[in-house]
C-alpha positions in Angstrom: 62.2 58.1 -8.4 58.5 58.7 -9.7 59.2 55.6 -12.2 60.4 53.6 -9.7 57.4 53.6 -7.8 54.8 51.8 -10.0 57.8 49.4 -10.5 58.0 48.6 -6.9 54.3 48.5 -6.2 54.0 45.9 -8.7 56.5 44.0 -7.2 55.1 44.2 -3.4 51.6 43.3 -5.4 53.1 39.9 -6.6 54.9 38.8 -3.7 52.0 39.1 -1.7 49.5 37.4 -4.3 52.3 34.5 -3.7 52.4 34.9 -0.2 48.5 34.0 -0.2 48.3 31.6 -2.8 51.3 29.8 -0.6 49.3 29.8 2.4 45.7 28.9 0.6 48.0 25.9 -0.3 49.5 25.2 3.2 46.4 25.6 4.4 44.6 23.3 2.2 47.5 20.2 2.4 46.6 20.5 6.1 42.7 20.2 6.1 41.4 17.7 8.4 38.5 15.7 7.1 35.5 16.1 9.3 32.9 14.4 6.9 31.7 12.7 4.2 28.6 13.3 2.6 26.9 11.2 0.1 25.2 13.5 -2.6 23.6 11.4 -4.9 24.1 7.6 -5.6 23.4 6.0 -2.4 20.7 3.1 -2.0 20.2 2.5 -5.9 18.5 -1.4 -7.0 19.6 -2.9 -10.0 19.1 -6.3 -11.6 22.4 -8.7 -11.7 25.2 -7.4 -14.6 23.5 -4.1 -15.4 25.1 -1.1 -14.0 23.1 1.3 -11.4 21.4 4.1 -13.3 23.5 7.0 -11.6 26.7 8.4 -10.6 28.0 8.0 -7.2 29.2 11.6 -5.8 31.0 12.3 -2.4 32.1 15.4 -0.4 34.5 15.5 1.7 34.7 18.3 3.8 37.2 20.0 6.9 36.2 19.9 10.7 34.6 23.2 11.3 37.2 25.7 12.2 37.0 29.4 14.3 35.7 32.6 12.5 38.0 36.1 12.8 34.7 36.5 15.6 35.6 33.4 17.5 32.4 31.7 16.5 32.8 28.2 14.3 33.4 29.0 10.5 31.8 26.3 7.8 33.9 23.4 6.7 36.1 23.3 3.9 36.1 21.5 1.1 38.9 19.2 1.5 40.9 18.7 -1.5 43.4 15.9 -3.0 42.6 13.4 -0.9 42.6 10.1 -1.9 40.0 7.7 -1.2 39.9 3.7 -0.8 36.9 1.8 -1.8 36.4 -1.4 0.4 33.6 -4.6 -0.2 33.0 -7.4 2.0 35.1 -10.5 1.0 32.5 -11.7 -0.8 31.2 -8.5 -2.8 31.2 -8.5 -6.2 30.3 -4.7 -7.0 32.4 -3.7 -10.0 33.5 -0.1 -9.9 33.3 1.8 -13.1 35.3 4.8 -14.1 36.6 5.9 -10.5 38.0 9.6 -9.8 38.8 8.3 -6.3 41.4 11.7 -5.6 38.8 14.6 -4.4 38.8 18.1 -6.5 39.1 21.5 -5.7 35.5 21.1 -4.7 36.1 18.0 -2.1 34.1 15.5 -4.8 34.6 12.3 -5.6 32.5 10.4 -8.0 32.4 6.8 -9.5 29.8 4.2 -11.3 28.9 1.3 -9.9 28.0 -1.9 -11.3 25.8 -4.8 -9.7 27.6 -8.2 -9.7 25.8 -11.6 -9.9 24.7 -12.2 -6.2 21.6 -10.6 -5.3 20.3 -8.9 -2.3 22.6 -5.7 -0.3 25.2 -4.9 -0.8 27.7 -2.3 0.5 30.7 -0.2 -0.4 33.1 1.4 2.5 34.4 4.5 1.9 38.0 5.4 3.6 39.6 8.5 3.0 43.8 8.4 2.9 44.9 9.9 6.3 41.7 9.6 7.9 40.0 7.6 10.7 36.3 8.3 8.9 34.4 5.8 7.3 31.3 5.9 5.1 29.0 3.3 4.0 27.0 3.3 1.2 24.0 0.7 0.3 23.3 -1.1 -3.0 20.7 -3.5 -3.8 21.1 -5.4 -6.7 18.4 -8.6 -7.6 15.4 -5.9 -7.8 13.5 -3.7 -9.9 11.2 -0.5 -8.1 8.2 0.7 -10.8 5.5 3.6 -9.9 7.7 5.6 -7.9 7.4 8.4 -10.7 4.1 9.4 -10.4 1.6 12.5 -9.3 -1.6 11.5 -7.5 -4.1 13.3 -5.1 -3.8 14.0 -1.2 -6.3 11.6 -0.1 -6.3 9.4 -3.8 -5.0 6.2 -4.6 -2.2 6.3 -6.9 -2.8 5.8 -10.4 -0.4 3.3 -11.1 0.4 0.7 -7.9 3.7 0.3 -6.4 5.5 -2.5 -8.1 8.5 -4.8 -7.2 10.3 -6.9 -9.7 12.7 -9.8 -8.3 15.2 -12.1 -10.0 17.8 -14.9 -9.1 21.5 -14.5 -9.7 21.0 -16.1 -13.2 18.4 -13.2 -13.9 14.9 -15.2 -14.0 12.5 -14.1 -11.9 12.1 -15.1 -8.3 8.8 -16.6 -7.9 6.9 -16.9 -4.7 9.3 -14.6 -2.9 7.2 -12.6 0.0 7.5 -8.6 -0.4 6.1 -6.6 2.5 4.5 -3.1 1.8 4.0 -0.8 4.8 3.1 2.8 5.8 6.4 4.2 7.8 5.9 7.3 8.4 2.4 10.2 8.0 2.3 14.0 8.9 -1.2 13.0 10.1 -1.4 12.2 14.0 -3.7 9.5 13.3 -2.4 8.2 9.8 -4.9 7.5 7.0 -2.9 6.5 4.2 -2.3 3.1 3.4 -1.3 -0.1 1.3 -3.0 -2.9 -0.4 -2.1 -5.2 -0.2 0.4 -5.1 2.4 1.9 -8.5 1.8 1.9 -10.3 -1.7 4.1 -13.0 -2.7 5.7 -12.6 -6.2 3.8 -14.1 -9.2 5.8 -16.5 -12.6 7.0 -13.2 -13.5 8.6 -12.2 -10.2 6.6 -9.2 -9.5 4.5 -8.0 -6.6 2.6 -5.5 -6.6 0.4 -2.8 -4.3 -2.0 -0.3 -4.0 -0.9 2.6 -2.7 -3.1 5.9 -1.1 -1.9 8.8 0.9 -3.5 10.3 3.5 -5.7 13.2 3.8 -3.1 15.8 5.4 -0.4 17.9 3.3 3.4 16.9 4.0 5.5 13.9 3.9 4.9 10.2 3.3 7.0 7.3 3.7 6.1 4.1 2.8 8.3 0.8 3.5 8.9 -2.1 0.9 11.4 -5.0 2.6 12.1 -9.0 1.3 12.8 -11.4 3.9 12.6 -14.8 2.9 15.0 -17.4 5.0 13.5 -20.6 2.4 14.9 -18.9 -0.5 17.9 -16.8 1.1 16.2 -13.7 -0.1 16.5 -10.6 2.1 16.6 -7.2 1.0 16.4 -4.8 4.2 14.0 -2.0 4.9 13.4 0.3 1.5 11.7 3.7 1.1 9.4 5.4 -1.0 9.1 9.4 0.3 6.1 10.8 -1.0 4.7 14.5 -0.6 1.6 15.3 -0.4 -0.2 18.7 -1.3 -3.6 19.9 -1.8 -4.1 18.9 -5.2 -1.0 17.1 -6.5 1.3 14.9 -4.6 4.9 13.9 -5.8 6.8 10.8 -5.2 10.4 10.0 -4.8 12.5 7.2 -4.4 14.7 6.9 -1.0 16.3 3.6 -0.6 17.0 2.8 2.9 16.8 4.1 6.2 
């Protein structure tokens, strides 16, 4: 009888490890995707041919469900799911080493490679099984310089802003207009600024500006956009996020809005 014992907790020990693991499995099959969230990837530039510098990577996660409390629990990752990849008719974004069937962890990820026609460009995400959608922004004919760079609250930046265009056959677009602006200060009444704030692009398809943040700690955005009906050349709204401190400020690169 004693021997038995051990023999039979084991047993009830297994079947209930199964039990779970069988209903951590029902319960994942029958997630139901409540978002999609773009990690990293989103709103890259890249000149015509050459691929974007990095990885695309997507969560996909549950609808929020109801805690042993009653309260709303956090979503779930939502796992196995495969996901579609959709361009306009005439998008020519190649995509490069897809794992479009989410992990254990809800993630997709894929490269993307710019095509020959320039200006944005977008990719529509659509999940298997699921009435969500997700866009995600590319602009490919353009080339961003100085956003890597550490400068003073209240200084110029070392290096200026710079903004390299081409044409689908990759030489440069000349006299293309580029607008520079200040979107957004944590000052009430903004002091930083660019200069200056419209420059057409020179032989080598560059323009370039000045750029100096404002005398107040925090966040700084600052706008670069092409719009130029002569030439067909319009690349929409792009933004530079900037923080600045006390003594160093660091820049970042946020394309869109």
């Amino acid at each position: 009888m004693m021997k038995s014992m051990p023999r039979l907790l084991i047993s009830t020990m297994i079947a209930g490890l199964l039990l779970f693991t069988s209903a951590c499995k029902e319960k994942q099959d029958n997630l139901q995707l409540g978002s999609i969230k773009i990690t990293d990837g989103a709103n890259q530039s890249a000149l015509p041919g050459h691929e974007f510098e990095n990885e695309v990577f997507l969560e996909l996660m549950s609808k929020p469900g109801t805690s042993l409390l009653g309260g709303k629990a956090k979503p779930d990752p939502v796992p196995n799911r495969k996901v579609n990849i959709v361009q306009d008719q005439n998008g020519d974004l190649e995509i490069l080493n897809p794992k479009l069937v989410s992990d254990a962890g809800g993630v997709v990820s894929f490269k993307v490679k710019a095509g020959k026609t320039i200006g944005d460009k977008y990719l529509r995400i659509i999940p298997e099984g699921s009435d969500i959608r997700q866009e995600i922004r590319f602009i490919v004919g353009a080339e961003i310089h100085g956003t890597n760079q550490e400068g003073h609250a209240g200084k110029a930046l070392e290096k200026p802003l710079s903004v390299k265009l081409v044409n689908q056959d990759g030489t440069p677009a000349k006299g293309v207009p580029v607008y520079f602006s200040v979107s957004d200060s944590p000052e009430r009444k903004n002091t930083a600024s660019v200069s200056p704030k419209t420059v057409k692009t020179d032989a080598d398809g560059i323009a370039k500006t000045e750029i100096k943040l404002g005398k107040d700690t925090g966040k700084y955005t600052f706008g670069v956009e092409v719009a130029d009906p002569e030439q067909n050349y319009f690349i929409r709204n792009h933004k530079i996020q900037i923080i600045g401190s006390g003594n160093r400020a660091g820049i970042s690169m946020v394309i869109g809005s």
